[in-house]
C-alpha positions in Angstrom: -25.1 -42.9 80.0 -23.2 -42.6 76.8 -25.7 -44.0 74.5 -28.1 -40.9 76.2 -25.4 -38.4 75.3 -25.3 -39.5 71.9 -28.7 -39.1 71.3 -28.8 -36.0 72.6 -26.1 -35.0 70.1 -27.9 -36.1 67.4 -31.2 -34.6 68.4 -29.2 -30.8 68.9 -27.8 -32.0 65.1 -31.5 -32.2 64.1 -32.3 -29.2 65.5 -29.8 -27.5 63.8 -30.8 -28.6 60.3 -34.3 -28.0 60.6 -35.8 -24.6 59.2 -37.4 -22.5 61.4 -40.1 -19.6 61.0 -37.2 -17.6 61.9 -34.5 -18.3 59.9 -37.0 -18.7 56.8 -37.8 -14.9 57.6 -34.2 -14.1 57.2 -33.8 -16.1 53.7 -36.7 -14.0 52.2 -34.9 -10.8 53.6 -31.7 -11.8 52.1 -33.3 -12.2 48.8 -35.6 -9.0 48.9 -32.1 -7.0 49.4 -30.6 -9.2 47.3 -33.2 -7.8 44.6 -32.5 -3.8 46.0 -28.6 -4.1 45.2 -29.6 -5.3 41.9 -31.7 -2.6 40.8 -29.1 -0.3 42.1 -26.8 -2.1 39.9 -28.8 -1.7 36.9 -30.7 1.6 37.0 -31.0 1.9 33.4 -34.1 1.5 31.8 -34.4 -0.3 28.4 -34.3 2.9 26.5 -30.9 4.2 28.1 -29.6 1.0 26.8 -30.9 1.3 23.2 -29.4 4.9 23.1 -26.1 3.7 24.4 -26.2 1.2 21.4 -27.2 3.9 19.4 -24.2 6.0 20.6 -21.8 3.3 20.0 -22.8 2.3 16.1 -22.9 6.2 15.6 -19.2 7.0 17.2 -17.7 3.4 15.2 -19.4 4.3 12.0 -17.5 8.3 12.3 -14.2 5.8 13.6 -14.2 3.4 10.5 -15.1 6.5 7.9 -12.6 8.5 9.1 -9.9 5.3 8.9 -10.6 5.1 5.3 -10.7 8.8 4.6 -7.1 9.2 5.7 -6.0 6.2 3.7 -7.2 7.8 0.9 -5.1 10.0 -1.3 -6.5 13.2 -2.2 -6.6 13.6 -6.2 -6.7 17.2 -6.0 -3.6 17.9 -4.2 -1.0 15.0 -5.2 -1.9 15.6 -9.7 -2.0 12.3 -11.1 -1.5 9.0 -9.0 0.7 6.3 -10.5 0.8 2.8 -10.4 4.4 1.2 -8.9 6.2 0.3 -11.5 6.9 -3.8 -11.8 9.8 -5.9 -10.2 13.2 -5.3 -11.8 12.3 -1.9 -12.8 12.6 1.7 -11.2 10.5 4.9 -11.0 11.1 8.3 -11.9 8.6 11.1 -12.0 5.5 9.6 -14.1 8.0 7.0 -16.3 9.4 3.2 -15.0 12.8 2.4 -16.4 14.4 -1.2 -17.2 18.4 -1.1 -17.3 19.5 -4.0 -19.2 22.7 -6.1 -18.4 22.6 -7.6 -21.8 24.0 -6.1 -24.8 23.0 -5.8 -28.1 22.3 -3.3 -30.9 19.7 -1.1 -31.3 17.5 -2.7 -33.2 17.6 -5.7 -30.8 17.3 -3.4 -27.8 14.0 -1.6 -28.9 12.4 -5.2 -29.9 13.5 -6.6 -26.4 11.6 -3.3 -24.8 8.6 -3.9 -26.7 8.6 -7.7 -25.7 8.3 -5.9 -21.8 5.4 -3.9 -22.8 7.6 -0.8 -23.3 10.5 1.2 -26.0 13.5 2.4 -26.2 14.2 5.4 -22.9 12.2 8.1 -23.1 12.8 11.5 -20.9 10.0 14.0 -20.9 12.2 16.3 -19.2 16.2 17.3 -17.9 15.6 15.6 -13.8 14.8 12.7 -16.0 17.8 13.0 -17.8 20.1 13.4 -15.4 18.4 10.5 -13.4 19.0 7.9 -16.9 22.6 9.2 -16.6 23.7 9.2 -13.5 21.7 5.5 -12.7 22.9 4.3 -15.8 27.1 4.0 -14.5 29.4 4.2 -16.6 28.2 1.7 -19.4 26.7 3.5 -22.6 23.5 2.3 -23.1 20.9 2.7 -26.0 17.8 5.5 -25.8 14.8 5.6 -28.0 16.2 8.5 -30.2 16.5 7.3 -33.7 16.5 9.0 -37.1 16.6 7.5 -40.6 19.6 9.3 -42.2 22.1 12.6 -40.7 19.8 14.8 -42.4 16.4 13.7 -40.9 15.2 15.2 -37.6 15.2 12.9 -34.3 12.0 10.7 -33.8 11.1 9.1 -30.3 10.1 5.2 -31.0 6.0 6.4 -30.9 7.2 8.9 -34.0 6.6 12.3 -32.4 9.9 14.8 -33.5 12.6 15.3 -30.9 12.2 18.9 -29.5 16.4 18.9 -29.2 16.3 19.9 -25.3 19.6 18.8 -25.5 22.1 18.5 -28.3 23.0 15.0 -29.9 26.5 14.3 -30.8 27.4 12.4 -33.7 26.9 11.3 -37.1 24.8 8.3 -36.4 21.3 7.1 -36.7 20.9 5.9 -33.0 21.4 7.7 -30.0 22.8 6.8 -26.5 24.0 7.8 -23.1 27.4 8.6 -22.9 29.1 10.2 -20.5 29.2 13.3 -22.5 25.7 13.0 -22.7 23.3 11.5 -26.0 25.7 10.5 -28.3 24.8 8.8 -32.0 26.5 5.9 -33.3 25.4 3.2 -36.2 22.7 0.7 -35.5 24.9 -2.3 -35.1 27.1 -1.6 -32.4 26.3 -2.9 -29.3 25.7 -1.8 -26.3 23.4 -2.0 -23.0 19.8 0.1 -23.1 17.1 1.4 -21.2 13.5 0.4 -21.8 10.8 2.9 -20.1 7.0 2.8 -19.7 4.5 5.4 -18.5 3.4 4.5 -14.9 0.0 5.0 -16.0 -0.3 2.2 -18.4 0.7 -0.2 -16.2 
């Protein structure tokens, strides 16, 4: 009696795994709806597709353009554009400027600028001025004003005649911030000094 159940079982177990007509019928329905929700999915045809692509290159082309554009600065507005000016040094207006902690006369002092590519301090202007003089502490230290003799005009290191935008105090052939201002003394007194270079050679 049990041995007749159990085979029963196994025969309904059969049953169960074998396909029918019927159920075969419902696998190809599932798979033709399963093809519907796909298409509804994707609706686009190959040509929307390409002019999405199209779309996208166009709008991160405009993005990366405009990205550099506003890096960019623009020559006509902002004059001139100037290097930085190199480690150890400072900028002012178009000029970088070395303040030494050494000191030495001024002889010594213009060769040591010319070893860094530069001369003596140079101001092209009063802001400059007043920026050498009020950076420079207390310490006098040596400019690129020179003349030969107390009756010679005052020459910048590259030669051109000083236009005396501001007086020079002294006797001397050498001139240097004071606090006073530019003062003149002898060549070998020593002092500290200021070596500048135009941003633009650099």
């Amino acid at each position: 009696m049990i041995a007749a159940k159990s085979e029963e079982a196994s025969k309904g177990l059969l049953k169960t795994d074998l396909i029918t007509p019927n159920s075969l019928q419902k696998v190809e329905i599932g798979k033709k709806l399963q093809g519907k929700c796909l298409r509804i999915i994707f609706t686009e045809s190959p040509v929307k597709l390409y002019c999405c692509y199209g779309v996208i290159a166009v709008l991160t082309a405009a993005v990366l353009s405009l990205s550099v554009a506003l890096k960019l600065p623009v020559m006509g507005k902002c004059g001139p554009c100037y290097n930085t000016c190199p480690k150890d040094w400072i900028g002012f207006g178009s000029q970088c400027f070395y303040f030494s902690e050494d000191m030495r006369n001024w002889t010594f002092s213009q060769t040591s600028c010319m070893e860094l590519e530069a001369h003596l301090a140079v101001f092209e202007s009063i802001e400059e001025l007043n920026f050498l003089k009020r950076y420079k502490g207390p310490s006098d230290h040596w400019i690129g004003l020179h003349r030969k003799s107390a009756e010679q005009d005052w020459m910048w290191p590259d030669n051109t005649q000083y236009n005396n935008m501001v007086p020079i105090r002294g006797q001397g052939e050498c001139s240097y911030l004071s606090s006073f201002g530019i003062s003149s003394a002898r060549d070998y007194t020593h002092r500290r000094w200021i070596c500048s270079k135009s941003k633009r050679h650099i």
